[in-house]
C-alpha distance (Angstrom), angle and dihedral (degrees) to the residues before:
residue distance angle dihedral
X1 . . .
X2 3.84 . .
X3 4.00 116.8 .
X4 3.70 98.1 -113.9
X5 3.80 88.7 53.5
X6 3.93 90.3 50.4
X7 3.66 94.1 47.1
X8 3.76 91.9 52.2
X9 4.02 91.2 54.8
X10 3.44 102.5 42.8
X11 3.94 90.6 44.6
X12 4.29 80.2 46.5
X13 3.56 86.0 50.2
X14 3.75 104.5 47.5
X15 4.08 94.4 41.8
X16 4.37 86.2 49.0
X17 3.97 82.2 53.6
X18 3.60 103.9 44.2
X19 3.93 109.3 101.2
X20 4.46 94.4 -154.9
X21 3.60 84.9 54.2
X22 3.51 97.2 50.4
X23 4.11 97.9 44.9
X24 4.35 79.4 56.7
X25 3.74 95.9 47.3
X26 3.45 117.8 3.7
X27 3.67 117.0 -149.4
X28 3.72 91.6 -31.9
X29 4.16 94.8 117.2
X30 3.69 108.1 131.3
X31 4.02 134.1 -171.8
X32 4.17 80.6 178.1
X33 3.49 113.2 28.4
X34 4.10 111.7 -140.4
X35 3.80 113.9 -134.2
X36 4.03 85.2 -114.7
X37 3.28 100.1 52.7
X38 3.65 113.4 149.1
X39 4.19 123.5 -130.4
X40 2.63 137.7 -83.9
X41 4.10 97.8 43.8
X42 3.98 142.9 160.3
X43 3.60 117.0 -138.1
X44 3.96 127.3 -169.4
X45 4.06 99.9 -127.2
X46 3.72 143.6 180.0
X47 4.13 120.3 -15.4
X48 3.49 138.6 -170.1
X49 4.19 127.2 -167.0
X50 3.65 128.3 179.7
X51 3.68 128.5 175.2
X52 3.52 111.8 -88.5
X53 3.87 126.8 -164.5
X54 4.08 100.0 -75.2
X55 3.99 97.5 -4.6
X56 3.76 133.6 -1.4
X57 3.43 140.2 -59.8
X58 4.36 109.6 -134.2
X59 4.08 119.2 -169.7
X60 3.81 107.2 -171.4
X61 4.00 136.4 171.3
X62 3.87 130.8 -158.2
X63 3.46 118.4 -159.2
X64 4.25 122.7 -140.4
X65 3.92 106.1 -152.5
X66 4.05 110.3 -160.6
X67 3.93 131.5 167.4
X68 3.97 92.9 159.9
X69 3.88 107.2 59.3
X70 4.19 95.7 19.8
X71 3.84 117.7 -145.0
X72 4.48 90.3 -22.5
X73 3.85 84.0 55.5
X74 4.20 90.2 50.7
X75 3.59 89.3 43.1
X76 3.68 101.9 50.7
X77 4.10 84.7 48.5
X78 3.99 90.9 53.5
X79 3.64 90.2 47.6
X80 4.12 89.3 58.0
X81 3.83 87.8 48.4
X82 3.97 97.0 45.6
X83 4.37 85.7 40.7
X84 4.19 88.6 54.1
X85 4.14 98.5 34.6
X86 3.57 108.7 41.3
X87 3.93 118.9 92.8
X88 3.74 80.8 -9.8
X89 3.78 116.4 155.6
X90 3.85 108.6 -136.8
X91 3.87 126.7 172.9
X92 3.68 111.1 -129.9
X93 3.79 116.0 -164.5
X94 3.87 112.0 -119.5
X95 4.02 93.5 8.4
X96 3.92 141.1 50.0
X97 3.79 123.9 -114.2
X98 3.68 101.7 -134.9
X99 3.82 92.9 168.5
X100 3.72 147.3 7.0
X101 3.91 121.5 177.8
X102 3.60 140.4 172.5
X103 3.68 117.1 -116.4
X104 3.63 112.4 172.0
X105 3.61 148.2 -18.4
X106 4.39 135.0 -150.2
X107 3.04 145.9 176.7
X108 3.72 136.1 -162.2
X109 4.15 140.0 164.4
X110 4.12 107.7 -110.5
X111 3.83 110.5 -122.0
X112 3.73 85.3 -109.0
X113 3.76 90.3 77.6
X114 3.61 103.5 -131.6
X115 4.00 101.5 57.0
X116 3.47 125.5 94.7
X117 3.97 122.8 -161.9
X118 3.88 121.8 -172.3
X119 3.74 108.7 -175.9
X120 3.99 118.3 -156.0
X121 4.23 116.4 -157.0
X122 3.68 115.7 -155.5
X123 3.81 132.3 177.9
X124 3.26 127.1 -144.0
X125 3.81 141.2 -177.4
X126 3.73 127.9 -155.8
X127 4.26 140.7 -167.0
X128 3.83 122.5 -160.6
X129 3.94 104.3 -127.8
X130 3.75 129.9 -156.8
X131 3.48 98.9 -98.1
X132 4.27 112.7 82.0
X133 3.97 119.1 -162.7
């Protein structure tokens, strides 16, 4: 399995699992989002890698999607995210995480009117290890 493919299911994995999360959003964490999605939502967004000396270097956003609690309501949501993903220690299958750091947070009214979107930026850095899945 390739690193940013690893990354993206363990960070799946731990935001699924994490109970503050959850009370904000439910189950409503999306890599695809459906077109009925109910508010307010997390979805897994853009990323970026680049080789990096010994592994690769990942940038990746999630987005928090809210019409019920406006920009507080997005906020609280990106706080859970940033609380369960930074410094956290994550096993990735096929690679190491040696690093995962926040970077950044927005938010901003959709040009619908009603959404809210806070986007979180984290950096992360990964190692191949010996083991292949």
């Amino acid at each position: 399995m390739n690193a940013d493919l690893a990354l993206q299911k363990a960070i799946y994995t731990r935001l699924a699992g994490d109970a503050a999360l959850a009370a904000l959003i439910a189950t409503r964490l999306y890599d695809n989002v459906p077109g009925d999605a109910g508010f307010p939502y997390l979805a897994l967004g853009e990323n970026e890698t680049r080789d990096w000396p010994g592994g690769t270097e990942h940038r990746l956003a999630l987005h928090a999607f809210s019409r019920g609690g406006g920009r507080a309501e997005a906020k609280r949501i990106m706080g859970a995210v940033n609380a369960a993903l930074h410094d956290a220690s994550l096993m990735l299958e096929g690679h190491e995480l040696v690093n995962l750091r926040f970077l950044d947070g927005t938010t901003r009214r959709e040009a619908d009117g009603m959404t809210w979107r806070g986007t979180i930026r984290f950096r992360a850095v990964t190692e191949q290890t010996g083991e292949t899945a």
